[in-house]
C-alpha positions in Angstrom: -32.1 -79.3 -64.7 -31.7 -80.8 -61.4 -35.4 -80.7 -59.9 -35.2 -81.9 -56.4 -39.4 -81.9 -55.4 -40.7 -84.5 -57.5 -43.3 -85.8 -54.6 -47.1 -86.4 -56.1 -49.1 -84.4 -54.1 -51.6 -87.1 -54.0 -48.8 -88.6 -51.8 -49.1 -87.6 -47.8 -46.1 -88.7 -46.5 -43.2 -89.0 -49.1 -40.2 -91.0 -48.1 -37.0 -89.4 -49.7 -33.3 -90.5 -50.0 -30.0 -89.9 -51.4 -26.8 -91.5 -52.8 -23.3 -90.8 -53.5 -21.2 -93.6 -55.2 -17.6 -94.0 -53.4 -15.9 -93.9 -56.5 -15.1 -97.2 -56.8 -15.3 -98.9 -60.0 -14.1 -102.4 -60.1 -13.9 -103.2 -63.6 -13.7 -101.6 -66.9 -17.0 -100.9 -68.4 -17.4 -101.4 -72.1 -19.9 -98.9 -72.2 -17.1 -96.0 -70.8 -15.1 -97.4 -73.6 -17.8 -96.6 -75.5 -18.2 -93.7 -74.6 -14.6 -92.6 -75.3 -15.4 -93.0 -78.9 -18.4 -91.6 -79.1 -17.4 -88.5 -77.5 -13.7 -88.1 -78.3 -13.5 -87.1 -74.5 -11.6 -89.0 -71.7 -13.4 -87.1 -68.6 -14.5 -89.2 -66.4 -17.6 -87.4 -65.6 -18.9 -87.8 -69.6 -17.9 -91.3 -69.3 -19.9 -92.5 -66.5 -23.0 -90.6 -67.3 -22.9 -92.6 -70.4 -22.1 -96.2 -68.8 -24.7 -95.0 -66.5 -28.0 -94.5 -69.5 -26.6 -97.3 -70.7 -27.1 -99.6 -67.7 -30.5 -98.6 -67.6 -31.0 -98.9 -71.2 -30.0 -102.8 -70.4 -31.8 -102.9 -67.2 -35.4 -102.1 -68.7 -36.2 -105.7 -69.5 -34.9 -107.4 -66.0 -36.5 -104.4 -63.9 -39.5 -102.1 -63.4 -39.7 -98.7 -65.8 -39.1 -96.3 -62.6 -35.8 -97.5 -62.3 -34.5 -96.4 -66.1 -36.5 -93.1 -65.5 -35.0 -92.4 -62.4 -31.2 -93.2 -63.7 -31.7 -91.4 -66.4 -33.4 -88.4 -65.1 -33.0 -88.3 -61.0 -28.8 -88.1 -61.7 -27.0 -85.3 -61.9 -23.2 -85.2 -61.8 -22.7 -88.1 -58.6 -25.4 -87.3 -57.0 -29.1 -89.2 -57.3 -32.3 -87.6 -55.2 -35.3 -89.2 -55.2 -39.1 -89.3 -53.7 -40.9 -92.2 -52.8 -44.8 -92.8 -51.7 -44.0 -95.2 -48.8 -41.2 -97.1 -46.9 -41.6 -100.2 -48.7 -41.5 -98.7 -52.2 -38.7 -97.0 -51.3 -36.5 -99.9 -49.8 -37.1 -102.2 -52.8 -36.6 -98.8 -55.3 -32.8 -98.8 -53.6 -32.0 -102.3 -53.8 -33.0 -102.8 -57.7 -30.9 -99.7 -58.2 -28.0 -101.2 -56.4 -28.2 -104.5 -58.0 -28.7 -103.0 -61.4 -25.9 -100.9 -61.2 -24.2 -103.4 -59.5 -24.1 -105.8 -62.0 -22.4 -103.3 -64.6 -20.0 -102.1 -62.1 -21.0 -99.0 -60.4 -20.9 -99.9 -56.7 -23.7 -97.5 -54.8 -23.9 -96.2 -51.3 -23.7 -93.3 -49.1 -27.5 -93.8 -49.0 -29.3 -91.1 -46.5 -33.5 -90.6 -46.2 -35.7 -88.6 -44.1 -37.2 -92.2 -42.6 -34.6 -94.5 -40.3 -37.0 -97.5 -41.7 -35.1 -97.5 -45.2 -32.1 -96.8 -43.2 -32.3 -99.8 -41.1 -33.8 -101.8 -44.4 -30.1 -101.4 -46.1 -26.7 -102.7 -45.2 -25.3 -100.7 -42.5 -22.3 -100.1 -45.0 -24.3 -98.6 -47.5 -25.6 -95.5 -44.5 -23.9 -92.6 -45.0 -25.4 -92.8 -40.9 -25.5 -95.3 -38.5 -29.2 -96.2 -38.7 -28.7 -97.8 -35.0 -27.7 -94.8 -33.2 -29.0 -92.4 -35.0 -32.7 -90.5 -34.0 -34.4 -88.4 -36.1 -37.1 -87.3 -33.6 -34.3 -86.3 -31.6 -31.2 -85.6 -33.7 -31.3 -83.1 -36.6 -29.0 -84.5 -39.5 -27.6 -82.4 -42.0 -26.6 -83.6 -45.8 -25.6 -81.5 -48.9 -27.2 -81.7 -52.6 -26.1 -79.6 -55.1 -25.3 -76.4 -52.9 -27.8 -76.6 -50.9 -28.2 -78.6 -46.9 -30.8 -80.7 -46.2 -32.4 -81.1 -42.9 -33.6 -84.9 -42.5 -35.7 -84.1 -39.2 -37.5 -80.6 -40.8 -37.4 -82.3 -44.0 -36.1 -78.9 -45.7 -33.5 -77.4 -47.8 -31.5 -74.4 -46.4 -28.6 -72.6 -47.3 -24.3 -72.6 -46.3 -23.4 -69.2 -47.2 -19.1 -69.4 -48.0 -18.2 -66.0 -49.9 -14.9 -65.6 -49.8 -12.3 -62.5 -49.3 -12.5 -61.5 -52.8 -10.3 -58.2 -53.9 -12.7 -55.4 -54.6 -12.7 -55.6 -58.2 -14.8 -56.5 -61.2 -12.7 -60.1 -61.5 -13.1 -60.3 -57.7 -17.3 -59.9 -58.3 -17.5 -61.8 -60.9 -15.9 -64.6 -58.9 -18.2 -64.1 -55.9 -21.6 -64.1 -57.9 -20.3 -67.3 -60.0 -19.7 -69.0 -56.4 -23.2 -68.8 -55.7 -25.0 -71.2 -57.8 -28.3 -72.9 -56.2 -30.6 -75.0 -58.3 -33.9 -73.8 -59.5 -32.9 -70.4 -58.9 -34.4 -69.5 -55.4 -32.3 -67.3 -54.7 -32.8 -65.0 -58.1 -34.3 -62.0 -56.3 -30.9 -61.9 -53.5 -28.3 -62.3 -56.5 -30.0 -60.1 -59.0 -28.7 -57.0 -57.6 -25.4 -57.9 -57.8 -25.3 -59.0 -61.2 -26.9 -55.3 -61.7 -23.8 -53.8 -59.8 -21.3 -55.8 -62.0 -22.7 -54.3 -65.0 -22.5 -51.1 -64.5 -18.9 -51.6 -63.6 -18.9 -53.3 -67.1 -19.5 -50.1 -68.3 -17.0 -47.6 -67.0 -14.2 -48.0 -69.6 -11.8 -47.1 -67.9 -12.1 -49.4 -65.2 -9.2 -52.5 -65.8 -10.8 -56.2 -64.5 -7.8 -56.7 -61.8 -8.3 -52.3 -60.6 -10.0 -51.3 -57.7 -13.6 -50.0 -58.2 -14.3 -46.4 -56.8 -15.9 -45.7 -53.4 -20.0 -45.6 -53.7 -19.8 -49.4 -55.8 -17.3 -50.8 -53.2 -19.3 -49.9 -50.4 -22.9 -51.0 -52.5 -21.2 -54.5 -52.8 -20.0 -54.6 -48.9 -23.6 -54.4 -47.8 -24.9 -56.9 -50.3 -21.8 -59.0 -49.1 -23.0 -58.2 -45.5 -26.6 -59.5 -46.3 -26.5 -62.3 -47.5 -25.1 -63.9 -44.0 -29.2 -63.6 -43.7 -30.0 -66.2 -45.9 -28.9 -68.6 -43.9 -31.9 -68.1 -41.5 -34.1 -69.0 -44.9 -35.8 -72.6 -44.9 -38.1 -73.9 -47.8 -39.9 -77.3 -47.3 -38.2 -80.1 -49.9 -42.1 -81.6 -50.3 -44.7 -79.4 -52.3 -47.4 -80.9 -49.5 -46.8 -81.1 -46.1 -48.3 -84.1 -43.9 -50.9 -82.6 -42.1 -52.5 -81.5 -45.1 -55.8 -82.7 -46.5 -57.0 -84.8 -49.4 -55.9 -83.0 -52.7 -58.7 -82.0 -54.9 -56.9 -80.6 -57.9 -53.5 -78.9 -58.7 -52.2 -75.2 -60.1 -49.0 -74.4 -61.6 -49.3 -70.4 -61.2 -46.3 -68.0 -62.3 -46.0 -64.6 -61.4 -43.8 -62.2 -63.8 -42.8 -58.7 -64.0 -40.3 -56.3 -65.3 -38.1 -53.3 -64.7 -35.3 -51.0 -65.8 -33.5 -53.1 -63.5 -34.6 -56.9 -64.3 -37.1 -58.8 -65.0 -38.3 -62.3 -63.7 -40.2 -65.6 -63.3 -41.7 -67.1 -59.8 -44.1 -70.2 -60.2 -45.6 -71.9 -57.7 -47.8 -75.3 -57.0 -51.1 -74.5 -55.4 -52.8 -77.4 -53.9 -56.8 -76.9 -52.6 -58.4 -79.8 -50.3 -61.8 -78.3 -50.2 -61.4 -75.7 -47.2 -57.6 -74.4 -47.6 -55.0 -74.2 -49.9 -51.4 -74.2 -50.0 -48.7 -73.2 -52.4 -45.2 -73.5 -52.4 -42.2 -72.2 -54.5 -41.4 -74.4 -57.3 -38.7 -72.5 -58.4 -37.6 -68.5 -59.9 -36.3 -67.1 -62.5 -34.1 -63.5 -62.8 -32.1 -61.1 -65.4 -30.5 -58.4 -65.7 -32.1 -55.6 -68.0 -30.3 -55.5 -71.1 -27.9 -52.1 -71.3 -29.3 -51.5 -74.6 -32.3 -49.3 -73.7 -35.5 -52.0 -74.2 -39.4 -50.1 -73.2 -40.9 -51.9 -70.3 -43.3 -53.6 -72.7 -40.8 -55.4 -74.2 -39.0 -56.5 -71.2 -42.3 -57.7 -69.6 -43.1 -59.0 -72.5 -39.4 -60.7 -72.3 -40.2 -62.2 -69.0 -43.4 -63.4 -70.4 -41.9 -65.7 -73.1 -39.4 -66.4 -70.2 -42.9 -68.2 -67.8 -44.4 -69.9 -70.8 -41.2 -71.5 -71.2 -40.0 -72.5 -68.0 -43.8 -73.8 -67.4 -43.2 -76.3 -70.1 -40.1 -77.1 -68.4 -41.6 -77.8 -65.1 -45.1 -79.7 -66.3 -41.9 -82.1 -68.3 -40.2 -82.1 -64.4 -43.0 -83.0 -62.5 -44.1 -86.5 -61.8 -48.0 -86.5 -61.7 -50.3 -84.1 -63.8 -50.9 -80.6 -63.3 -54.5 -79.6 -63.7 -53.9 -76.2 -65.2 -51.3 -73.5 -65.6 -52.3 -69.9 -64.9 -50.0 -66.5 -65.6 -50.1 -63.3 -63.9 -48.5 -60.4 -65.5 -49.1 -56.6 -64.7 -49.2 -54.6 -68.1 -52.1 -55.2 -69.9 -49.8 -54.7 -73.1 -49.0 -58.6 -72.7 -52.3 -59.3 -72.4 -52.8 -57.3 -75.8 -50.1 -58.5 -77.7 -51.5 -62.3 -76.7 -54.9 -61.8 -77.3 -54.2 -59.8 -80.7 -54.9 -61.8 -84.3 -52.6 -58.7 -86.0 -49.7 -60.1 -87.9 -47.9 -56.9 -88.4 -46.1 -56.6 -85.2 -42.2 -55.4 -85.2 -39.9 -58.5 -85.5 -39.2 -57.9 -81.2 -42.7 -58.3 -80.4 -43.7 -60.6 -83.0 -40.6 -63.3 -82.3 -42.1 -63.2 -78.5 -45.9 -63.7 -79.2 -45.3 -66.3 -81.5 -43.5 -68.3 -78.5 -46.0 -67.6 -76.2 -48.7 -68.6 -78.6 -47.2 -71.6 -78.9 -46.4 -72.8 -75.4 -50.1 -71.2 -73.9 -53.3 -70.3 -74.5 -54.6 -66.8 -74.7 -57.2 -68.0 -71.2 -54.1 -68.7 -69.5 
């Protein structure tokens, strides 16, 4: 998973930065030909993900251990995002990574941040901006990651909404909700309701992929089409802490879930306290569609509940500094039951799903 907040919140003021590599690779690597091998494959996007674990494989001795960790987990596809404490950490973070790479090929640049410092630090070249005439108290830069802008001056991630003029039918749907991809799932509550719409039309039979759909669907899909134009208003800050906050006194992971006939979900946030306030921010969410097979409400929640205790795991693994304790929030006290409950004669559903959330939390969670 892409996970684009990885600031400490110990860390006030995080310097962040990006890099895309201008395709230009000068000489054949023996690690891609490796990699041909290995794989059997001859895309180029398999082959230089493996050249690039490999470099930093080879590049542990000669340089520090945030640069393998950050190649090998900061990547994804040609794109590299990461956080850093401070200017200076950052600068001399981006030139090791560009001599490492260097030296096995891979030629770096493209490099953008949210402080002109590190811009003006790097080879004007190497600027996806020109760090000279360029102001961010007064100029508002705009980059993309993964589907989503980022705002260099507000230091956020909002969102370009392109649908395009799909034919009114369940291949034309299908092709619009696949469009929409956003990491971490932030938008999950927006696009659950269409994914709900396309399955009912997965259930009228006689309804052909490439047919029209009938009257009250087509005009349920307009509106959602019509809505989503609203998103675009929708800003969330890229750093879990903002500046002006306080010392940080301890840390929360807290995930809310629930169910319904309709879906069921995940949201987890980070809570931060400094002693007099706190603040949380969205970390990231989690939706699906009800099943069509009729399923009791205490099994989806109890779905959705196996659904947080894993996705928790996934973020604590994300996260670069500790978490001080996970707390989950659910509605039914049936969960709370089924967790608390020493029984072992539970029916294979509920029994599969309690063993799972036994074994990624504790009942006091």
């Amino acid at each position: 998973m892409f996970f684009q907040k990885k600031t400490p919140p110990e860390n006030q003021n995080s310097v962040r930065f990006l890099w895309w590599p201008n395709g230009d690779i000068n000489r054949p690597l023996e690690e891609s030909r490796m990699a041909v091998h290995i794989f059997g494959a001859i895309s180029s996007q398999t082959i230089a993900n493996t050249a690039l674990k490999a470099t930093a494989d080879k590049a542990d001795e000669k340089y520090d251990s945030t640069f393998g960790s950050t190649t090998r987990h900061n990547f994804c596809v040609d794109n590299c995002l990461k956080s850093c404490a401070d200017v200076p950490t950052a600068v001399k973070f981006v030139k090791d990574l560009v001599s490492a790479t260097g030296e096995k090929g891979f030629r770096l640049s493209k490099f953008v941040s949210n402080s002109i410092d590190v811009l003006k630090a790097l080879p004007a070249e190497d600027c996806s901006v020109e760090s000279d005439k360029f102001d961010l108290d007064t100029e508002s830069l705009m980059t993309r990651a993964l589907g989503m802008l980022r705002y260099l001056k507000e230091d956020s991630f909002k969102f370009s909404i392109e649908v395009k003029d799909n034919p009114f039918t369940i291949r034309g749907f299908l092709s619009t909700i696949s469009s929409l991809y956003y990491p971490l799932e932030l938008l999950s509550p927006i696009i659950l309701p269409a994914k709900k719409l396309l399955q009912e039309l997965y259930q009228v039979e006689s309804l052909d992929w490439d047919e029209r759909i009938p009257e009250e669907p087509a005009e349920r899909w307009q509106h959602w089409i019509q809505a989503l134009h609203l998103l675009e208003q929708l800003s969330i800050p890229r750093c879990f802490k903002s500046s002006g906050f306080g010392n940080v006194t301890g840390s929360s992971l807290v995930l809310f879930i629930d169910a319904s006939t309709v879906g069921y979900g995940v949201t987890a946030y980070l809570v931060l306290p400094d002693g007099n306030q706190v603040q949380s921010n969205l970390v990231m969410g989690k939706s699906r569609v009800s099943p069509k097979k009729v399923v009791t409400i205490p099994r989806l929640e109890l779905t959705a509940a196996t659904v947080s205790v894993k996705d928790a795991q996934h973020i604590l693994k994300e996260l670069e500094f500790t978490v001080g304790k996970v707390v989950y929030y659910t509605d039914p006290t049936t969960v709370l039951h089924y967790n608390h409950s020493n029984t072992k004669r539970f029916p294979v559903f509920v029994a599969n799903r309690v063993r799972v959330i036994k074994d990624y939390s504790q009942p006091e969670q």
